[in-house]
C-alpha positions in Angstrom: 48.3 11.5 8.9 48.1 11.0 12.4 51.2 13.1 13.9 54.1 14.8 12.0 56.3 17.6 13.0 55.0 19.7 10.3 52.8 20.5 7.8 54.8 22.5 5.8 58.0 20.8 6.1 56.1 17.3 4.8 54.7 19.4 1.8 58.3 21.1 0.9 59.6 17.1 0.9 57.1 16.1 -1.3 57.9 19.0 -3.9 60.4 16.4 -5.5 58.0 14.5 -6.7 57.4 14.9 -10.8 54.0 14.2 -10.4 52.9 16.5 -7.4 49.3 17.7 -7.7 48.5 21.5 -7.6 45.7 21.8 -4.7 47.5 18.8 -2.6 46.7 19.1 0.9 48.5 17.5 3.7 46.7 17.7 6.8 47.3 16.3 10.3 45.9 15.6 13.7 48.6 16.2 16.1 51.4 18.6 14.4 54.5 18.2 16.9 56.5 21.3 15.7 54.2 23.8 14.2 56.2 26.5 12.6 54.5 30.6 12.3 55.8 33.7 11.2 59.9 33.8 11.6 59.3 30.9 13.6 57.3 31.2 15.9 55.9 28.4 17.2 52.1 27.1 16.6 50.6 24.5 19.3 47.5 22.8 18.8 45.6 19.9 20.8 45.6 16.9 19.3 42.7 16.2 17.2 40.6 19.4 17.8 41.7 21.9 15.4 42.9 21.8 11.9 46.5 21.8 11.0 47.3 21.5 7.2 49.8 22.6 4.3 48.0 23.1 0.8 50.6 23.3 -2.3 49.7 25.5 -5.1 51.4 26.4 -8.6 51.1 30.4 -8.5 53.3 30.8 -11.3 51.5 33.5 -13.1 52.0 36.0 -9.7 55.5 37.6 -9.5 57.5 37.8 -6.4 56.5 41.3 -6.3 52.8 39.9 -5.4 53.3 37.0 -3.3 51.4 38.8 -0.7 48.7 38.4 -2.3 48.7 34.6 -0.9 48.6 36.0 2.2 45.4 37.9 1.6 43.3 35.6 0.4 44.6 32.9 2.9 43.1 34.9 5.7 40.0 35.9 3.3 39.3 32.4 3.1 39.6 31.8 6.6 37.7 34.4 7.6 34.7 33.9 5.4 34.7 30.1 6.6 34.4 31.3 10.2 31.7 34.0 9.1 30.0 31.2 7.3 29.8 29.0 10.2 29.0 31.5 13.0 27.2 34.1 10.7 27.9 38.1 10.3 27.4 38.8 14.2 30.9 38.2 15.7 33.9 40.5 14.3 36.5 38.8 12.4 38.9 40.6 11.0 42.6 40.0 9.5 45.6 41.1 11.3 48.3 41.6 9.2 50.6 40.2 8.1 49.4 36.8 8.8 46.6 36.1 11.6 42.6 35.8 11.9 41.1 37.8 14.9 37.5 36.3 16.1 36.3 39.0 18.9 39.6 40.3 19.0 41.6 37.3 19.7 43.8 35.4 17.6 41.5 31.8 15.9 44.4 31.5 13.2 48.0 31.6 12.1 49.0 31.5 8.7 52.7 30.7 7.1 53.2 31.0 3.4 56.6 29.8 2.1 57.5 30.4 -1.7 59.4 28.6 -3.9 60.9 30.8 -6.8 62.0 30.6 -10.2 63.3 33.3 -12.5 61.6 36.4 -10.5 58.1 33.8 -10.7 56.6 32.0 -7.6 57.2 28.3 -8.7 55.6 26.9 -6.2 53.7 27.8 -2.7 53.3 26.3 0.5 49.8 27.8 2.7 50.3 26.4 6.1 47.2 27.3 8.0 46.4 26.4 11.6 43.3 27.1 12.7 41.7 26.8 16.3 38.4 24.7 16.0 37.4 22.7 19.0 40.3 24.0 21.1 38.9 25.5 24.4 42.1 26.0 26.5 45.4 27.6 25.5 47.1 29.1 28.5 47.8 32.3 26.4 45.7 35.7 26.6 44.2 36.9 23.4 43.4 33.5 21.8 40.0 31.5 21.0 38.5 28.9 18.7 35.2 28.8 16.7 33.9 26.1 19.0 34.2 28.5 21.8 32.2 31.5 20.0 29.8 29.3 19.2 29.6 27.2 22.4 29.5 24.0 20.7 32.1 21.7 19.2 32.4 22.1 14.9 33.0 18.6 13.0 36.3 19.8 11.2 35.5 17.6 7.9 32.6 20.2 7.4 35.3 23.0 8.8 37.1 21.0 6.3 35.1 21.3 3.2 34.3 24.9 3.7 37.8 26.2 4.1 38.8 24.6 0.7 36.0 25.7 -1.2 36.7 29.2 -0.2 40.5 29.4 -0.5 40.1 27.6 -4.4 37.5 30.1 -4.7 39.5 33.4 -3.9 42.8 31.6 -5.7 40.5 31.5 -8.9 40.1 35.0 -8.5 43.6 35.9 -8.2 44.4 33.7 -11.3 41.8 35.8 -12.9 43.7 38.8 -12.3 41.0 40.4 -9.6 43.6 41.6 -7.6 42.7 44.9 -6.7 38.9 43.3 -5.6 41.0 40.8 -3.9 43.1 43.8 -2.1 40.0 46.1 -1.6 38.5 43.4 1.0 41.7 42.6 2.9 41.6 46.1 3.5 38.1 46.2 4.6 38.9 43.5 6.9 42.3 44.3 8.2 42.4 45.1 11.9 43.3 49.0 12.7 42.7 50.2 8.7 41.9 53.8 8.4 41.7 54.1 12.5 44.4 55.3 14.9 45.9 53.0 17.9 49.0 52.3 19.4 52.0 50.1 18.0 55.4 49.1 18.8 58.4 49.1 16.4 61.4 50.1 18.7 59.5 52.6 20.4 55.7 53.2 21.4 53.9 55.0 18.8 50.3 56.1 17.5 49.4 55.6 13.3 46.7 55.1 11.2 47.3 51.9 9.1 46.7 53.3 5.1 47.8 50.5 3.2 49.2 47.4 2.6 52.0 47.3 -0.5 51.5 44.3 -2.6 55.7 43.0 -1.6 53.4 42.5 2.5 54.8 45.8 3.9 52.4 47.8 6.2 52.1 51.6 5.4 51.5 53.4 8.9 50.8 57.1 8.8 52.2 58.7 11.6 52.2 62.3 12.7 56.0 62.6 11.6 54.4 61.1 7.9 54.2 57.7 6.3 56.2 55.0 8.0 57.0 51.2 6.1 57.1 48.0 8.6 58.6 45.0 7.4 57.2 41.9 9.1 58.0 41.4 12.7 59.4 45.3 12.5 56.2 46.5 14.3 53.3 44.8 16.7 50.1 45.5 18.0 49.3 47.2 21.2 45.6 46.4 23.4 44.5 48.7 25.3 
């Protein structure tokens, strides 16, 4: 469609529907009221990037797990990027919900859950990802077009992001969870190395894990420390 308010709030309306398809996407070039993480708001040029809502049927994962969604959302964002720009620029995940390239933010992800007896009935992946985006009037934020110096056709962008998120969703149907877990680790920004954060105070931890409910484990010289999203943020140096 050419302009809606939201992704997400066009896939939860079409939820009604007996005959909804699992692997539905709706997708749209100028999304007017982008929602992200406890609403925060998303904005994206019209026609440059991609905005879309994918509805799955994750009714084997338990609520318990839904955060596995979230991991191999970002997987499968960050392996499109990789596959269009190859290995040489860092991307890396930044819990709970984002896609670094070089360090600044190429994606926001918002996963809303539908549940049904302690099972995820159905899910909602709203992903909006910068593309052909150049100028955002906000530090700390880039677009694959502007790594690669050249605009991407987002079909192909398209295509690749599908194939990869069906891929990794596969996997997690499969019950590969803890190979699924092991690379969100590998790529989550600050695991296993010490930097700054805030929570209601400044403080310096070493990210250890990543509980499958989406909390962050932070150890911490006064011991291990749970976040909650939105409880803690990152600090640049």
């Amino acid at each position: 469609m050419p302009s809606c308010h939201s992704t997400n709030d066009i896939a939860r309306e079409m939820l009604v529907r007996p005959d909804i398809a699992e692997g539905m996407v709706v997708i749209t070039d100028h999304q007017v009221h982008g929602r992200g993480q406890r609403g925060n708001s998303w904005v994206s040029a019209i026609g440059q990037n991609l905005t879309l809502s994918v509805i799955l049927k994750p009714s084997f994962l338990s609520v318990s797990k839904q955060f596995y969604l979230n991991m191999i959302s970002s997987l499968a964002v960050m392996q499109t990027i990789e596959d269009l720009l190859g290995s040489s620029p860092l991307v890396q995940v930044k819990w709970p919900n984002d896609v670094m390239l070089n360090e600044k933010k190429v994606c926001g992800i918002l996963i809303e859950n539908i549940v049904r007896k302690s099972r995820l009935d159905y899910s909602i992946i709203g992903i909006g990802l910068n593309v052909n985006q150049k100028a955002f009037g906000f530090d700390r934020v880039t677009s694959i077009s502007s790594a690669l110096d050249r605009e991407v056709e987002l079909q192909k962008v398209m295509e690749i992001l599908m194939s990869n998120l069906e891929s990794l969703y596969l996997k997690l149907r499969s019950n590969k969870e803890q190979e699924i877990k092991e690379k969100y680790l590998e790529n989550l920004l600050g695991y296993l190395k010490p930097r700054k954060y805030q929570s209601e105070y400044v403080f310096e931890g070493t990210i250890v894990d990543v509980l499958d409910s989406g909390l962050l484990k932070i150890k911490t010289p006064s011991g291990n420390n749970l976040f909650d999203f939105k409880a803690v943020s990152f600090l640049w140096n």
